[in-house]
SEBA-50292 format. One record per residue (C-alpha): x, y, z; residue number from 1. Coordinates in steps of 0.05 Angstrom, whole numbers, plus 5000, padded with zeros to 4 digits. Each point is the difference from the previous one (the first is absolute). Example, Ala and Ser with C-alpha at 12.3 -4.5 7.8 and 13.67 -1.06 7.14 Angstrom:
<atoms>
u:5246&v:4910&w:5156&nr:1
u:5027&v:5069&w:4987&nr:2
</atoms>
This chain:
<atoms>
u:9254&v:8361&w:3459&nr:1
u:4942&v:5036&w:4963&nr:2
u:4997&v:5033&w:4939&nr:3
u:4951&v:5040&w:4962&nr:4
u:4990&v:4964&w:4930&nr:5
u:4939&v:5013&w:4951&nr:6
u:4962&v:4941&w:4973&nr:7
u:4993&v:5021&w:4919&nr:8
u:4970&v:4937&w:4977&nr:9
u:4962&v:4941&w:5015&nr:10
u:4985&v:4935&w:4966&nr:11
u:4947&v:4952&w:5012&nr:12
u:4986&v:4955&w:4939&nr:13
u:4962&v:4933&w:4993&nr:14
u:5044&v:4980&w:4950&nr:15
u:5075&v:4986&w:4973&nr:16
u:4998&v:5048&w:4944&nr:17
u:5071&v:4981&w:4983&nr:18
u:4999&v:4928&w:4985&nr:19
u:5022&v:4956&w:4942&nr:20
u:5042&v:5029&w:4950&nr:21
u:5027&v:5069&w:5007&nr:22
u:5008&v:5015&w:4924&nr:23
u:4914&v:4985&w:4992&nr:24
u:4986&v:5059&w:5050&nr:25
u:4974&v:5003&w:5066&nr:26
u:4915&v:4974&w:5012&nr:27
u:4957&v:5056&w:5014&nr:28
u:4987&v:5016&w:5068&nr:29
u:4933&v:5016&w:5040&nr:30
u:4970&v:5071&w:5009&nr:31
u:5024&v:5028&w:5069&nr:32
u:5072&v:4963&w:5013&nr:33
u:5022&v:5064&w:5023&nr:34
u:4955&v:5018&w:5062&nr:35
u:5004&v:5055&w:5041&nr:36
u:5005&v:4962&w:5062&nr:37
u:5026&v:4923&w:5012&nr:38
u:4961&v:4955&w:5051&nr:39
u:5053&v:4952&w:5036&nr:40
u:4993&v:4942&w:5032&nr:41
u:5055&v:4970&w:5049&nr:42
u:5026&v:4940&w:4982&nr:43
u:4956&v:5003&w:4934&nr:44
u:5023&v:5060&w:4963&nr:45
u:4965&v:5049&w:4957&nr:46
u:4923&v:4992&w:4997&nr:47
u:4984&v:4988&w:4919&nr:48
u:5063&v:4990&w:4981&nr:49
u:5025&v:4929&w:4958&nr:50
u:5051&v:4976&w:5062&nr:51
u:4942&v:5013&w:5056&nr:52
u:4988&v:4941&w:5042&nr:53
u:5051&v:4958&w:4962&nr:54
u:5038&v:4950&w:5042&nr:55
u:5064&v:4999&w:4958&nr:56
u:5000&v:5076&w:5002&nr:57
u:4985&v:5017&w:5069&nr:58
u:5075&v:5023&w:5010&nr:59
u:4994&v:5041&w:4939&nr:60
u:4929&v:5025&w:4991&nr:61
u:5020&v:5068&w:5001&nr:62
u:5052&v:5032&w:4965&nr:63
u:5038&v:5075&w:5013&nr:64
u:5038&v:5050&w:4948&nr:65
u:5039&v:5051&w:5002&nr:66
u:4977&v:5048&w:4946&nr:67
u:5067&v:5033&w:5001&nr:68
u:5027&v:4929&w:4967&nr:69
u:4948&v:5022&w:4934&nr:70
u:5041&v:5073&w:5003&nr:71
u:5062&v:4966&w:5006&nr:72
u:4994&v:4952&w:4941&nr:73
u:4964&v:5062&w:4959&nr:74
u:5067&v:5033&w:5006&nr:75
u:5036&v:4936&w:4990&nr:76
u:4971&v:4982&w:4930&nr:77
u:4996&v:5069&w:4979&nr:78
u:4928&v:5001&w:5002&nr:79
u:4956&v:5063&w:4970&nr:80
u:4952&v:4990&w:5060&nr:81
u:4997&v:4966&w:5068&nr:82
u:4949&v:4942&w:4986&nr:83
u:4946&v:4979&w:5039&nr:84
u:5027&v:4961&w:5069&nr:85
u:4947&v:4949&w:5005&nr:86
u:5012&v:4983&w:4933&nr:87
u:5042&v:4950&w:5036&nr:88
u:4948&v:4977&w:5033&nr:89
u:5013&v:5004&w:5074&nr:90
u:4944&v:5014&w:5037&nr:91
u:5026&v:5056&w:5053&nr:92
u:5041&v:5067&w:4957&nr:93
u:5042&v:5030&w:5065&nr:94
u:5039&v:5070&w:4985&nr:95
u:5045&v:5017&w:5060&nr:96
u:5027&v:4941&w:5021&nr:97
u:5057&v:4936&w:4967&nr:98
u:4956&v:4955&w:5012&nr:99
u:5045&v:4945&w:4969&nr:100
u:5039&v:5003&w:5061&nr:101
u:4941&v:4964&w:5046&nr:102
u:5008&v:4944&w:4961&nr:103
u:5032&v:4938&w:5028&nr:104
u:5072&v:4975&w:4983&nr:105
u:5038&v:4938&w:5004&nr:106
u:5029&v:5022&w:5062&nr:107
u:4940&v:5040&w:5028&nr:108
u:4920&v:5002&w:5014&nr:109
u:4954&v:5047&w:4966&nr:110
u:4986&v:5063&w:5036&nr:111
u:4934&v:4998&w:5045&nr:112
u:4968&v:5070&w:4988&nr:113
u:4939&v:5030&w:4995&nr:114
u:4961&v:5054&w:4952&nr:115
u:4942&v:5048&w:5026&nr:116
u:4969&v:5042&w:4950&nr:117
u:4958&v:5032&w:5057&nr:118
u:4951&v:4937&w:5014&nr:119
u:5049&v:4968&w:5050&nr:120
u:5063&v:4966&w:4992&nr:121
u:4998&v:4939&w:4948&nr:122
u:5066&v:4951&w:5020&nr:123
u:5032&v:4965&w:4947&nr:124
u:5057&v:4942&w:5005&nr:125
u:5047&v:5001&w:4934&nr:126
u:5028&v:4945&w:4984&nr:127
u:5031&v:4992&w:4921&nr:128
u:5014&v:5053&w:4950&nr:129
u:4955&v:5002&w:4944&nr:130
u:5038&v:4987&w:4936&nr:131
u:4989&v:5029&w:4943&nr:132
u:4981&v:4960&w:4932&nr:133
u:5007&v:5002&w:4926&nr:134
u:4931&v:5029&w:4999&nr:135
u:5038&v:5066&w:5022&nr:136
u:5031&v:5014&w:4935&nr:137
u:4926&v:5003&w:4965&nr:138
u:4964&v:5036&w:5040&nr:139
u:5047&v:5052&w:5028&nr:140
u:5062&v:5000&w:4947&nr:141
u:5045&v:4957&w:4969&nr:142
u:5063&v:4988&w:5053&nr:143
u:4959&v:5008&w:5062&nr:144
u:4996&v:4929&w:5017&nr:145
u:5072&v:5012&w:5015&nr:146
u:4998&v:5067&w:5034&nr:147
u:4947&v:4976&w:5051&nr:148
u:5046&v:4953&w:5026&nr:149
u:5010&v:5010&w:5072&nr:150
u:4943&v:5055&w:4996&nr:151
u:4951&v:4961&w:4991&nr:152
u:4966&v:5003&w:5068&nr:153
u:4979&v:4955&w:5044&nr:154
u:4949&v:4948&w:5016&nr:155
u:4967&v:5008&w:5073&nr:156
u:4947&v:4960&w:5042&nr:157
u:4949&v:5044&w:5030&nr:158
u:4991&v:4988&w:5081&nr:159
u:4946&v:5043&w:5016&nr:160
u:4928&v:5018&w:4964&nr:161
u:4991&v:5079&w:4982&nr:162
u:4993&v:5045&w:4943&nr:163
u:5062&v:5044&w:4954&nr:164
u:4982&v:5055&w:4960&nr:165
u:5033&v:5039&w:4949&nr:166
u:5030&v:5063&w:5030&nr:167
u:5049&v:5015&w:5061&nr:168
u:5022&v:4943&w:5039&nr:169
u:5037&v:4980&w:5056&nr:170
u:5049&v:4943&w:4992&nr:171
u:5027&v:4972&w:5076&nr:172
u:5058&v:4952&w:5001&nr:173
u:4987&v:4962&w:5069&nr:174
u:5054&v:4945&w:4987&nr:175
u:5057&v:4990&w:4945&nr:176
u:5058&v:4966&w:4994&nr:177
u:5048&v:5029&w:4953&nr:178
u:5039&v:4965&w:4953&nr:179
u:5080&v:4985&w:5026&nr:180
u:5049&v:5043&w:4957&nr:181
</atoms>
């Protein structure tokens, strides 16, 4: 199966912006966390980013949202405007695709599938969802800790090196189990 998604954001950052204490704020963040383009590296994750390279986050160094989740809370909570999707911090913004459904379940694998943003195909194995946290009520609105549950999107583990850019995409699923009913 193939689908034509758009890539709307990207996130590389050198740091965890949102730890500690929710109610002191998040830390600043470095000048360009929001490239144009994302360098990845199999088995290592995004180039620059905080999880690169690390061991205990090899199965998660990447991680995938749907930015229909942020319209879908906005309407939720009543919002006045949409807010920012990688305000939550994951580092790929999908529009076009559930992308909460290639996460893995207790009774299933992650969906093996691959992005190409016109540099060649990029595969990805996903493996858990990624939760949301309390941080979510700060920085996007109070009650969306809550509403990003089970949107939340999902961690992945990079299998092949390439390059994603922002723009028009096309998102390949080349194995998935689905979840029993």
């Amino acid at each position: 199966m193939e689908t034509a998604v758009e890539i709307v954001g990207l996130l590389v950052s050198p740091i965890h912006a949102y730890g500690g204490r929710p109610d002191d704020g998040p830390r600043p963040d470095p000048d360009g966390r929001r490239p144009t383009a994302v360098e990845v590296r199999a088995g290592l994750g995004l180039v620059g980013d905080r999880y690169f390279g690390r061991p205990a986050h090899r199965r998660a160094a990447v991680t995938l949202f749907a930015a229909e989740s942020i319209d879908t809370i906005a309407r939720e909570l009543d919002l006045p405007a949409t807010p920012d999707p990688l305000l939550a911090r994951r580092n790929l913004v999908l529009r076009g695709f559930p992308v909460d459904e290639l996460a893995a379940g207790r009774d299933h694998p992650g969906a093996l599938f691959s992005l190409d943003t016109g540099d060649g195909p990029v595969r990805f194995q996903a493996h858990r969802p990624a939760n949301p946290c309390r941080w979510m009520d700060v920085v996007l609105a109070p009650g969306a800790f809550r509403a990003m549950r089970g949107r939340g999107g999902v961690r992945c583990e990079p299998l092949d090196d390439g390059v994603l850019r922002l723009g028009p995409a096309r998102l390949r699923i080349l194995e998935f189990v689905p979840a029993e009913a």
